[in-house]
N, C-alpha and C positions, 0 to 999 in steps of 0.2 A: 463271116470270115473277117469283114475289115472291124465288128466291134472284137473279138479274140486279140485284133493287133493292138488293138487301142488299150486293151488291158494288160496284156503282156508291156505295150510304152511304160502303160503308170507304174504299173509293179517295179518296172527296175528304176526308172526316176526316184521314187520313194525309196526304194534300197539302197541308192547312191546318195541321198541327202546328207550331208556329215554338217554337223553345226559347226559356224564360222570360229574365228579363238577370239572373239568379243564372249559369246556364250562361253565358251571354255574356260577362258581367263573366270568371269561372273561365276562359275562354277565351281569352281577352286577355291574361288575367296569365299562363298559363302557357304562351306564345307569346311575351310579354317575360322571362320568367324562363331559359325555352330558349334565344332568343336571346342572352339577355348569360353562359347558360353555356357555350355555345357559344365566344363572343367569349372568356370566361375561361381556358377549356380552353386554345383557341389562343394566347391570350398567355402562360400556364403553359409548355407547349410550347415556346415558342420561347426563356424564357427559361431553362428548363433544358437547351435543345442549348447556347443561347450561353454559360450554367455549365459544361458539360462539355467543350464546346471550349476554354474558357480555364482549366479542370483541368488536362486533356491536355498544354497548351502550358506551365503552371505548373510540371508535375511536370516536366517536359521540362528547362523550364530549370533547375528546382531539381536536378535528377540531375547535369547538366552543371556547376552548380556546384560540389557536394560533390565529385565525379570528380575536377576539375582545382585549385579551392581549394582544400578542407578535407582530403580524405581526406591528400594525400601528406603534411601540415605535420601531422598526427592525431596522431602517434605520439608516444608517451610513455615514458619512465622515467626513474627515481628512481638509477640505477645512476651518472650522470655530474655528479651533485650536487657542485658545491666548495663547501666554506664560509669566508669570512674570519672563520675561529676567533682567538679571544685564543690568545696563546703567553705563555709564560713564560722568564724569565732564573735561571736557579739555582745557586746557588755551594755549596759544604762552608765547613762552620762547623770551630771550632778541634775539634770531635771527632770529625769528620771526617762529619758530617751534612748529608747534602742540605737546603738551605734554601731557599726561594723568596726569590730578591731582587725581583723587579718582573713587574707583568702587561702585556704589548704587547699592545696591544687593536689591531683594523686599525681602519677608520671605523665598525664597529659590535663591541658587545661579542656573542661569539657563543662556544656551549660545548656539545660533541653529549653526551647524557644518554640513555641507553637507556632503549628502551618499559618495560625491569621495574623500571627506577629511577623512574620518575615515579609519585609521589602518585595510589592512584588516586581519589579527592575532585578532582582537578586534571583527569583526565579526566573523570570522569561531569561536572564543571562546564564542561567547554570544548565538550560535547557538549550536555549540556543547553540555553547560550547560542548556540552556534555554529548547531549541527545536532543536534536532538531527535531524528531518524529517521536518522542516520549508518549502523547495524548494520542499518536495514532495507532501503536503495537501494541503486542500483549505481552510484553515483558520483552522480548526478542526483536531487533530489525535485523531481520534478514537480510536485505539490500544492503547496510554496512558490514553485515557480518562475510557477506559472500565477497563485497570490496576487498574488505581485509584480510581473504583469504588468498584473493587472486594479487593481492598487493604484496601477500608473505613469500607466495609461490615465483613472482617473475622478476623480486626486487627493486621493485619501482621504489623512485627517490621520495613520492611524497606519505609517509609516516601516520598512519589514522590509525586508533581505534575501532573494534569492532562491538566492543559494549553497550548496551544501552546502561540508564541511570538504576534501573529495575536490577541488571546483571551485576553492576558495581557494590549498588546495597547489598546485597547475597556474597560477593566477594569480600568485601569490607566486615559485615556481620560472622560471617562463617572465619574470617581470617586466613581465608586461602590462597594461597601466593605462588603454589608449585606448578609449573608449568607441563602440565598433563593433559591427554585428552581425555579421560576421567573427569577430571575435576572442570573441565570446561563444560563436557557433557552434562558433570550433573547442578553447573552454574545455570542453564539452560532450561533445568527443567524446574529448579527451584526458584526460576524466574517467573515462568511462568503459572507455578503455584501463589507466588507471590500476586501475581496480576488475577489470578479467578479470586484469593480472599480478600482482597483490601484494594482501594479507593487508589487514584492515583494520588490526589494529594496526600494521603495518608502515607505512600511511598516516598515521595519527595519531602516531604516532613524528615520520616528517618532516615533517610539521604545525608540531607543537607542538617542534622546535627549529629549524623556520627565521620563523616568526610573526612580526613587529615589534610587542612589545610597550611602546614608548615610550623616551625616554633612551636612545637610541641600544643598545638591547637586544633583540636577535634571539633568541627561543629563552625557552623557561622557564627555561631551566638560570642562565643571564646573568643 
């Protein structure tokens, strides 16, 4: 008889327990916190397929551009270079000595000077102003180029270049001056054609005598 009472106590104890509003409150919030991570999840979700699907369809496009633009017009060398060189007129004097009477300049003064002839003070300078990292890229510095990008985009005061000396010869040679992404893209890749066939000095060579350094003078040598 007194264990029946003792069970019938616990029973309604246990029936009468109501949790304090500490629990209640904790209950609530973490029923709204589930909630909107739930919501969060799924909106993450949805906008990382809708990322990846315009990935997918980006590279797409971006392959079929390079394919049919860039790649075929890529190519590069230094082998078909003309220059409008100065020429000379020269006559024999009464002792029978070649003399130089006159220099024919075309529209610009131009004169080819080989890599072992040039000063080297006039290289380590045209590298240090030009392209500081010239000997350590393959035609591209990145690291100036991404500079010059973030320099275009937020208008900062101070003014660089994003060219290496490799991207310049390719602009200079090709005569390209239009401000395109095309023509940057495929300075880019003719730069780096330019860096798998030929030497660096052999770059800085045609650099530094087709350059326009002012007064109608092409080339250090001029």
């Amino acid at each position: 008889m007194a264990n029946e009472n003792n069970g019938r106590e616990n029973r309604v104890s246990r029936q009468s327990w109501k949790p304090g509003k500490a629990l209640t409150t904790l209950g609530k919030i973490w029923s709204v916190f589930y909630t909107g991570l739930k919501i969060a999840l799924g909106a993450l979700a949805t906008v990382a397929i809708i990322f990846g699907v315009c990935l997918l369809v980006f590279i797409g496009i971006l392959g079929d551009y390079l394919e049919n633009e860039i790649l075929p017009n890529a190519d590069a060398s230094l082998d078909t270079i003309v220059l409008d060189q100065t020429s000379y007129a020269y006559y024999l004097d009464s002792s029978g000595n070649i003399q130089t009477l006159q220099q024919l300049h075309a529209d610009v003064k131009q004169q080819w000077v080989e890599y072992e002839d040039i000063p080297k003070d006039l290289i380590h300078a045209a590298v240090a102003i030009e392209d500081k990292r010239f000997f350590e890229h393959q035609g591209v510095d990145w690291f100036t180029t991404a500079k010059a990008c973030v320099n275009m985009f937020v208008g900062a005061k101070g003014q660089f270049g994003g060219s290496s000396i490799t991207q310049q010869l390719v602009k200079n040679y090709f005569q390209a001056d239009d401000v395109t992404v095309q023509r940057k893209v495929l300075e880019i890749f003719r730069a780096t054609e330019l860096e798998k066939r030929y030497d660096k000095t052999v770059i800085l060579e045609y650099y530094l005598n087709i350059i326009y350094l002012g007064e109608r003078c092409n080339g250090v040598k001029a």
